[in-house]
C-alpha positions as CSV (number, residue, x, y, z in Angstrom):
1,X,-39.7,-26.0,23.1
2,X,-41.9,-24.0,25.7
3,X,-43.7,-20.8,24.7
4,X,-44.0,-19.0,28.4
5,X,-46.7,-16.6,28.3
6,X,-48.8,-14.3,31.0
7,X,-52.3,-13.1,30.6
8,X,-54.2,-11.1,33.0
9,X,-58.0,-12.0,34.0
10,X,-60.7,-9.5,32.6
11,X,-64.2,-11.0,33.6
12,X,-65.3,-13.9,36.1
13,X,-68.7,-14.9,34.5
14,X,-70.6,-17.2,37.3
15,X,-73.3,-19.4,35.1
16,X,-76.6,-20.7,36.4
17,X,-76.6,-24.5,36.8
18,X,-79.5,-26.9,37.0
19,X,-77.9,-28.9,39.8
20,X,-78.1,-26.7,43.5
21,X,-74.5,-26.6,44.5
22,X,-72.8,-27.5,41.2
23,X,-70.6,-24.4,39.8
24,X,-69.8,-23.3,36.5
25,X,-67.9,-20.1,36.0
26,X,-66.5,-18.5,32.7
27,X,-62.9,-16.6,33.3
28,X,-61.6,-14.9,30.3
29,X,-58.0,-13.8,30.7
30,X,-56.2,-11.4,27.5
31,X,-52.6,-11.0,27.2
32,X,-50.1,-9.2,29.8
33,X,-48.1,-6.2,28.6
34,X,-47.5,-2.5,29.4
35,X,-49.1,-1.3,33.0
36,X,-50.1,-5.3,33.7
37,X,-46.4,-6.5,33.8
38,X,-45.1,-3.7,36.4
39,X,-43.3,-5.2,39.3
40,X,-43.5,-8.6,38.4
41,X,-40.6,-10.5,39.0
42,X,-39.6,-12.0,35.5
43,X,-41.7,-9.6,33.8
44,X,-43.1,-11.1,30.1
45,X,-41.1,-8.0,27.7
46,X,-39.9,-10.8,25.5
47,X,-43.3,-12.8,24.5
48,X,-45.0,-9.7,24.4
49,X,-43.2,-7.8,22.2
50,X,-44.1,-10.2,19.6
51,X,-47.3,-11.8,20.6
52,X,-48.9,-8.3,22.4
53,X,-52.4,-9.6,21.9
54,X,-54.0,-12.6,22.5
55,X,-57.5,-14.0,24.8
56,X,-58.5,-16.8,26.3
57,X,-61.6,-18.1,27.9
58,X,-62.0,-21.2,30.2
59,X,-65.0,-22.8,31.5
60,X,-64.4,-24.4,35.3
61,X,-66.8,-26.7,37.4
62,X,-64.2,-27.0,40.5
63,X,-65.0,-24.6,43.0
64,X,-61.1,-24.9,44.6
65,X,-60.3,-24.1,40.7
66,X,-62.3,-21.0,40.7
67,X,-61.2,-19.5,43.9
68,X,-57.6,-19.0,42.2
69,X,-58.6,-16.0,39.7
70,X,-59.2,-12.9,40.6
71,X,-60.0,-9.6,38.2
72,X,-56.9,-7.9,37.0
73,X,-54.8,-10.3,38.2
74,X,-51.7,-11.7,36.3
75,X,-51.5,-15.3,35.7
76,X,-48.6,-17.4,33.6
77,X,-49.1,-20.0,31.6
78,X,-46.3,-22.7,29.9
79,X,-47.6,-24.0,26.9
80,X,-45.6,-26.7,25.3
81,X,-46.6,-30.0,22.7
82,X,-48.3,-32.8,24.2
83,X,-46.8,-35.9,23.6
84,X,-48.6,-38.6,21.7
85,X,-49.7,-41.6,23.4
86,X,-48.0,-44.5,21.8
């Protein structure tokens, strides 16, 4: 089973580095409902009606990576069991 799930982004943190050139860049993302998920396609009424809260934060070194979020945007996320290696 796949819990589908949409979260918009609140901050962009950009970090200090003791490398010149390297990147390192907090986003922090909390859950989609209400105002966020007007006209979107698919819309996320169903998960968030009984998961309205929720936050994440991830930590990215890939500059390509970062370039992807933006503040305020919407972003949605599949999260489903890894499998086990055998």
């Amino acid at each position: 089973m796949t819990v589908r799930a949409m979260f918009y982004v609140t901050e962009i943190n950009h970090r200090a580095t003791s490398s010149p050139g390297d990147v390192n860049v907090q986003v922090k993302m909390a859950a989609a409902f209400g105002s966020y998920l007007k006209g979107l396609a698919e819309g996320n009424k169903d998960w968030s009606k009984y998961t309205p809260s929720g936050e994440l934060s991830i930590t990215i070194t890939a500059p390509g990576a970062i370039d992807q979020f933006e503040v305020g945007e919407v972003y949605e996320m599949t999260f489903e069991k890894a499998a086990k290696a055998d």
